[in-house]
N, C-alpha and C positions, 0 to 999 in steps of 0.2 A: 616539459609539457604536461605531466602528470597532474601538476598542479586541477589541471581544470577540471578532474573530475568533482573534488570538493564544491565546485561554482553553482551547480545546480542545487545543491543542499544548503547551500552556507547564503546564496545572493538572497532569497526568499525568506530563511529567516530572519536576516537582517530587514529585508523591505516589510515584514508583517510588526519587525519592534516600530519603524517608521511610520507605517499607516497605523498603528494603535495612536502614535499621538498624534496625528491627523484624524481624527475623529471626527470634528466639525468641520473640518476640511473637506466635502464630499467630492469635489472634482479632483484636487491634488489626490486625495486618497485612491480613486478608480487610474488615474492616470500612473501614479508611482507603480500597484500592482499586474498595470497590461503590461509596463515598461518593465519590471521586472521578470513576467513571466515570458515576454518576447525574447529576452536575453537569454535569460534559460534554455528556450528553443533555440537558441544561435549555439549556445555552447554544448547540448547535446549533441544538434548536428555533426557540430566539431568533432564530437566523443566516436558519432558513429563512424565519421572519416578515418578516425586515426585510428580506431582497433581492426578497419581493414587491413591493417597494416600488422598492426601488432595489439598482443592485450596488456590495457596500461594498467598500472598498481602503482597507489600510492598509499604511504605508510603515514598516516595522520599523527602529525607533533613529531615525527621522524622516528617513532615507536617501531620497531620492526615486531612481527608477528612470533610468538606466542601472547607478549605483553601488552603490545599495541593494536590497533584498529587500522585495517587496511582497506581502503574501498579498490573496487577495481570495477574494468571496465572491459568485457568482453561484447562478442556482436549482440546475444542476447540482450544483456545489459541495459546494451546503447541502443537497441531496437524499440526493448520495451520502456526505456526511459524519455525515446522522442517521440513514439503513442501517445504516454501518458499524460505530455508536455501539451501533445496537440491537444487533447480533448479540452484541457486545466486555460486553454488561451483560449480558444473558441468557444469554449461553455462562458465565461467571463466576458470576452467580447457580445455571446450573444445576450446576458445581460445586463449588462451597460447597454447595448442600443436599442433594447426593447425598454430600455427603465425598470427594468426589473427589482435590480436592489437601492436604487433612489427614489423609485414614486410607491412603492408596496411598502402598506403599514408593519405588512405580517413579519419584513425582514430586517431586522435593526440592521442598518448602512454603518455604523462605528465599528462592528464585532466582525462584518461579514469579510470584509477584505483581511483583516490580522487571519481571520481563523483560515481563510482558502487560502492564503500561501503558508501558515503552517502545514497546513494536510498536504500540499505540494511538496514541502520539504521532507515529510517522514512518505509520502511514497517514492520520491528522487533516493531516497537515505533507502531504502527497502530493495528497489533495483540497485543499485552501487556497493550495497555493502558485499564484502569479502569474509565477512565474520557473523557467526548464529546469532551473538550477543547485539552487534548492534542492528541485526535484523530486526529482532526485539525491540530494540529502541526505535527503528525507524516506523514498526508497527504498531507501536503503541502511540510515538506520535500522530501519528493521523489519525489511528481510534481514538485519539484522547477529541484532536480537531474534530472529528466526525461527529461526537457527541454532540459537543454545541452547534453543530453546523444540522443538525438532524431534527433537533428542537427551536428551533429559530422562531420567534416568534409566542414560544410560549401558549399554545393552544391546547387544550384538549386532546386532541387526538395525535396530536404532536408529543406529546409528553405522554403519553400510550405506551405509541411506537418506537420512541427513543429509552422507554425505559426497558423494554423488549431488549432492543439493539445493544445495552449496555450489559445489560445482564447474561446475555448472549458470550459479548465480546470478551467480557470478565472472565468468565467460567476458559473461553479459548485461551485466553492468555494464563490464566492460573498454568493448564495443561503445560500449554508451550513453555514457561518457565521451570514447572518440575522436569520437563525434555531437557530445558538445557542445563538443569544442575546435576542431573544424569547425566548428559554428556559430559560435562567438563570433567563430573568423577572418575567415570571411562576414561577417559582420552586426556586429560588434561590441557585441552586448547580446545577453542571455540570458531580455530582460524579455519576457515571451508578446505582450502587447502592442505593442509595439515592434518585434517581428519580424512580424507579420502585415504591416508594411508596409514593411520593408525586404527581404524575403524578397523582393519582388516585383520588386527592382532589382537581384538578382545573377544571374549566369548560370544560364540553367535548369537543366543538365548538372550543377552542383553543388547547387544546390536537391535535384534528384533524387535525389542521393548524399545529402547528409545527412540527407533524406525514408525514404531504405533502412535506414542504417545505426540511426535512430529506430526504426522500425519491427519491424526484426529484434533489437534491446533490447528494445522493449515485447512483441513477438509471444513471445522466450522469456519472461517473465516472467506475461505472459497463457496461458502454453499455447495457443497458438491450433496449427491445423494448418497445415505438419506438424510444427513446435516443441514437440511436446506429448510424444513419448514418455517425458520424464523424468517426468511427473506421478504416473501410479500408483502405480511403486514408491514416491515420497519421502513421501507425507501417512499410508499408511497403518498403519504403526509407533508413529507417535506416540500417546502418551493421548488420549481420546478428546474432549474441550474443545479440544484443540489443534487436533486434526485438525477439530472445526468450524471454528473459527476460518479455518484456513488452507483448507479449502474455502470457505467462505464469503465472503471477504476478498482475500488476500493477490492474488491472480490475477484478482481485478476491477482492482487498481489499475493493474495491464496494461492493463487495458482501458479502463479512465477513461483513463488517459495515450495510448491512441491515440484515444480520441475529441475530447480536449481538440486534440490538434499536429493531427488530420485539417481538424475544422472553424473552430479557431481561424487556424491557424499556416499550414497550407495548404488554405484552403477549397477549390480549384479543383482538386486534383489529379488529372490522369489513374490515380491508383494507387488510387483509391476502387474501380473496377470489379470490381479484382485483392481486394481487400479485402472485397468481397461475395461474392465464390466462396470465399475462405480462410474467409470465417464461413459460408457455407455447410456446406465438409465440416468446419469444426469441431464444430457441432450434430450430421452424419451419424454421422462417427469414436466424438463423446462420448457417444452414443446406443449407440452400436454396442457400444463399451467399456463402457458400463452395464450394459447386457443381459446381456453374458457373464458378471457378477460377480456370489458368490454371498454374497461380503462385504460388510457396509454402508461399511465406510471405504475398500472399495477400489471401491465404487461413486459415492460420493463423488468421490474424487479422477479 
């Protein structure tokens, strides 16, 4: 049964190569992507049932881990993989019945449906992975999605804020990739698992560093404080399914990926204290920045 963890990442990409050539198709194309993203929600479900039980790993291409790529599937996992499933089907549903991306000039109907279940598959790929490296890749899948889905339309103030939100993202992922070629130099494996116990055998001083250099990747991509000033501006241009989406979503996976390295990767860290005052004023800041907005997507973001 392991099998199924792959379905949420693999059904979506395959139905976004589909709706790319349904393009002029505009019914087939909304109808293939609810039908898509409904299954997904059947087969997390699924996921959440069965690691009541147990937590399931699967070793993709039958690769066992140091070499291979393992997704797995714990409660976490599977909690935050059928959130993010809900939001990705009813943000869609609520645009399809309001007309949203069929009657709105502002949202090209060809690009919209390939690019949202792209970004569904690198955040499904984000919660599932079992491995640094293709966390990376499930994260940059969707920042790659997110670009085009941010600038939709081509406006003005759209291509602003999306150039903000890339130049942001870039700089986050530079980091996070000099993290993981540190790590892998440390530790020689990328597998989550496997470093929880080799982590513990190299010098602390570099532990620490590649602990920071994690950290302030996920912290820009979380918005946490004080990493946060690019948020306002970037979400609230976009259509408005988007901009839920990318509240609702995108900047959790920030934050799964610091809870996942905190408790898995480095359970004992002295840098947990520092990380309790950072979400401190990040609630104070995000509150604060609430209150003064008279806009719902710039309240939002």
């Amino acid at each position: 049964m392991n099998f199924i963890l792959a379905l949420p990442v693999l059904l979506p990409l395959l139905a976004a190569a589909l709706t790319l050539g349904l393009g002029r198709h505009y019914r087939t194309q909304s109808a293939v992507a609810f039908v898509t993203l409904s299954l997904s929600l059947i087969f997390a479900l699924a996921i959440l049932v069965l690691t009541d039980q147990a937590t399931l790993v699967l070793d993709v291409g039958s690769w066992a881990a140091p070499i291979g790529i393992s997704l797995v599937g714990d409660r976490l996992a599977a909690i935050m993989l059928c959130t993010s499933l809900v939001v990705m089907v009813a943000v869609l549903a609520y645009s399809l019945s309001e007309g949203t991306v069929h009657e709105s000039e502002d949202i090209p109907t060809p690009i919209f449906h390939p690019t949202y279940l792209v970004l569904c598959a690198g955040v499904n790929n984000a919660f599932l992975t079992g491995d640094m490296f293709n966390l990376y890749v499930g994260v940059e899948i969707l920042l790659t999605s997110s670009f085009v889905l941010i600038t939709l339309g081509g406006t003005r103030d759209r291509i602003r804020s999306g150039t903000v939100y890339v130049a942001v993202s870039m700089v986050g992922s530079a980091i996070f990739l000099v993290a993981l070629a540190c790590l892998y130099g440390a530790c020689g494996t990328m597998n989550m698992a496997q470093l929880s116990m080799r982590l513990t055998e190299i010098d602390p001083a570099v532990a620490m560093l590649i602990q920071t250099l994690f950290l302030v990747a996920f912290g820009l991509k979380a918005a946490v404080f004080p990493l946060s000033a690019w948020l306002p501006d970037s979400y609230p241009t976009a259509p408005a399914p988007i901009t839920a989406v990318f509240a609702g979503l995108l900047t959790k996976v920030g934050v799964y990926a610091i809870i996942r390295m905190q408790v898995l990767i480095f359970p004992t860290s002295p840098v947990d204290v520092v990380l309790a005052v950072v979400g401190i004023f990040t609630m104070i800041v995000g509150i604060w920045g609430a209150v003064a907005q008279a806009d719902i997507k710039r309240l939002l973001a």
